[in-house]
C-alpha positions as CSV (number, residue, x, y, z in Angstrom):
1,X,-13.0,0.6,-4.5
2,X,-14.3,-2.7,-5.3
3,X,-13.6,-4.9,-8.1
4,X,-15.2,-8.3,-9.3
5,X,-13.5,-11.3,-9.7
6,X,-13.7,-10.9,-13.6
7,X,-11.3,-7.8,-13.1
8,X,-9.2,-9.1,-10.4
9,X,-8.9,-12.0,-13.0
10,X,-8.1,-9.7,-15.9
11,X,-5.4,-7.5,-13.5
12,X,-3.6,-11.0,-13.1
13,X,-3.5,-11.9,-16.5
14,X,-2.5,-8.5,-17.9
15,X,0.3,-8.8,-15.0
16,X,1.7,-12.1,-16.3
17,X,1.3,-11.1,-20.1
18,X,2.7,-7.3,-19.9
19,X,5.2,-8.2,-17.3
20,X,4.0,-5.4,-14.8
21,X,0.7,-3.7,-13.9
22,X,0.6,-0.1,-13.3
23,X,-2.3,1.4,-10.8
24,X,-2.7,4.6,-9.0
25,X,-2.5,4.6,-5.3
26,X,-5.7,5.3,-3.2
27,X,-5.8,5.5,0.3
28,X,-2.6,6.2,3.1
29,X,-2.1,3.0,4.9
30,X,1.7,2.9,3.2
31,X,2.0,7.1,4.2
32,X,4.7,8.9,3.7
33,X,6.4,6.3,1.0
34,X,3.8,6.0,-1.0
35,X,0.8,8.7,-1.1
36,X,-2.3,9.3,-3.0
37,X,-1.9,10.1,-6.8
38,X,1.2,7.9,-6.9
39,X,1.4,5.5,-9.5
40,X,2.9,1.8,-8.4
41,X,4.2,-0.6,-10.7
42,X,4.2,-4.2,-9.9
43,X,5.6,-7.1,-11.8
44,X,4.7,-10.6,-11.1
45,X,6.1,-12.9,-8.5
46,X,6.1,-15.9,-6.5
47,X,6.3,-17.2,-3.3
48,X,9.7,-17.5,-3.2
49,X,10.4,-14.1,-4.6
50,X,9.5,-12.1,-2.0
51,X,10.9,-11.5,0.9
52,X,10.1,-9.7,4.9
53,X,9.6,-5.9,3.8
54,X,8.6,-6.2,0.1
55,X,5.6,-4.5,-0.6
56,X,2.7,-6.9,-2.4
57,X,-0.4,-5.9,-4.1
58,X,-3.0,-8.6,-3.1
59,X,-7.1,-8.7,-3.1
60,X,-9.2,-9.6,-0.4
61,X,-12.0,-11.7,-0.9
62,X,-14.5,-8.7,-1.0
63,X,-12.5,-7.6,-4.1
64,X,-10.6,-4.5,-2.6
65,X,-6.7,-4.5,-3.9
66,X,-4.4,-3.9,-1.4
67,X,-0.3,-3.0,-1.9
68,X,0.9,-3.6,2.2
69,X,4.1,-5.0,3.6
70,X,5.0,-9.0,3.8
71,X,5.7,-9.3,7.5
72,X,5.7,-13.2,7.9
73,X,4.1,-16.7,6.6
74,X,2.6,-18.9,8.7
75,X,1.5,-22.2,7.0
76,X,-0.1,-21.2,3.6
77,X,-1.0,-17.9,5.4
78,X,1.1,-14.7,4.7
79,X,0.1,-11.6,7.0
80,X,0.7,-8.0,5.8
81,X,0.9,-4.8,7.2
82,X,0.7,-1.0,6.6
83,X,3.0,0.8,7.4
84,X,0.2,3.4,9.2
85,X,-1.9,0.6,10.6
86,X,-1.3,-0.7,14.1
87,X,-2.0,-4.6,13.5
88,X,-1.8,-6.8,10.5
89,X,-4.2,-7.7,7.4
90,X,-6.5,-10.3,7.4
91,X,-4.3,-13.5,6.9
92,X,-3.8,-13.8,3.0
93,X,-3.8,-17.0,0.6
94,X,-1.0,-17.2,-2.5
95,X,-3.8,-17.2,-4.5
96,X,-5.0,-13.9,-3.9
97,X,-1.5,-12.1,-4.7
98,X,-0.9,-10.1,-7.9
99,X,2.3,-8.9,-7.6
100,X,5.4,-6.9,-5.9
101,X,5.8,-3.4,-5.8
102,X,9.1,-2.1,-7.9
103,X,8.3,1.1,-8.4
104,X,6.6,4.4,-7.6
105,X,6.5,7.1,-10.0
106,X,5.6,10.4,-7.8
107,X,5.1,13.9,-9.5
108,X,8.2,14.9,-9.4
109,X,10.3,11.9,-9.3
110,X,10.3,8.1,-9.8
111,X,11.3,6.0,-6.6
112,X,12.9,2.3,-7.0
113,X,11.9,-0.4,-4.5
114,X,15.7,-1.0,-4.6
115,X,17.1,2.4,-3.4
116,X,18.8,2.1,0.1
117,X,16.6,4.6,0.8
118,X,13.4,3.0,0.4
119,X,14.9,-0.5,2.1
120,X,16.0,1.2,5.2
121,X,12.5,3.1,6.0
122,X,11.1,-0.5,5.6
123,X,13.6,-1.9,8.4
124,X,13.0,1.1,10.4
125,X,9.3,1.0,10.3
126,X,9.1,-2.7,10.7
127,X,11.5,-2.3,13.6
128,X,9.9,0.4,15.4
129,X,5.8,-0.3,15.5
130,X,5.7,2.6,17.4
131,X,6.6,4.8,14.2
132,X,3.2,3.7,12.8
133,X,1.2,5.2,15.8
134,X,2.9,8.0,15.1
135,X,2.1,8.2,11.4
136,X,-1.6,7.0,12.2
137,X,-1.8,10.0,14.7
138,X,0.1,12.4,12.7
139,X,-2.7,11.4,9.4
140,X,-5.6,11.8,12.0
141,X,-4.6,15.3,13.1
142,X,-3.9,16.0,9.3
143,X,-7.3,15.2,8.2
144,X,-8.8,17.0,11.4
145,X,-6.7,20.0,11.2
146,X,-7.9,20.0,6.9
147,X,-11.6,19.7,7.9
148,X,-11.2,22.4,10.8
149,X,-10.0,24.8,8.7
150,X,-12.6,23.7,5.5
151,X,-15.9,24.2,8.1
152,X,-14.0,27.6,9.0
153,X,-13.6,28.6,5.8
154,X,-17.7,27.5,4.9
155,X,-18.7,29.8,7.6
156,X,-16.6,32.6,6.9
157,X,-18.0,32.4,3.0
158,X,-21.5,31.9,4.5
159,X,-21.5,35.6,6.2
């Protein structure tokens, strides 16, 4: 989904003034810790409060809002990654950030951004880029083995 820069401008200020935004997640880029449905709550930050692994919520010039991994700064520009993609984000401006995921609230269970947990699957993935290859392929077959069976199921209803 796109927003305009009116709403990207309103997230920011309701960010600042509540002292966390709360949005559902869309998409699997950040599969298995965070899935579809799942609610992330960010709270502002800066620069200097984020560190290699943190999960930011940024927009892209085109208006899409993305929540992917701080993997390094170069200059002014800090590069992201999912943790099922195989190469980095676009390079990103401190301008365009919003916030830093610290928490996920899942159906059954809330998930901190502080749990050991959580901070050891981000060293592991970011240590191992293999692992996202591996969640990229495991996704693709997911979604091909779902659509398999939903044309199978069409045609069997269609008899």
């Amino acid at each position: 989904m796109l927003f305009d820069q009116e709403t990207i401008l309103f997230l920011k200020m309701a960010i600042d003034k509540d002292g966390f935004l709360e949005l559902p997640a869309d998409g699997n880029s950040m599969f298995p810790l965070i899935e579809r449905g799942d609610v992330c709550r960010f709270v502002p930050c800066s620069r200097a409060s984020f560190q290699r692994g943190d999960i930011i919520l940024y927009h892209t010039g085109q208006g899409q809002l993305i929540a992917h991994r701080f993997i390094r700064q170069v200059a002014n520009d800090c590069f992201f990654k999912g943790d099922t993609n195989l190469g980095y984000d676009k390079a990103v401006q401190f301008e365009q950030i919003i916030g830093k995921l610290m928490l996920i609230k899942k159906q059954r269970c809330e998930v901190s951004m502080n749990h050991s947990s959580v901070k050891r699957w981000g060293n592991l993935i970011m240590a191992l880029p293999a692992l996202s290859g591996m969640l990229r392929k495991y996704l693709n077959g997911k979604s091909h083995f779902a659509e398999m069976w939903s044309t199978l199921w069409r045609k069997v209803n269609s008899l």
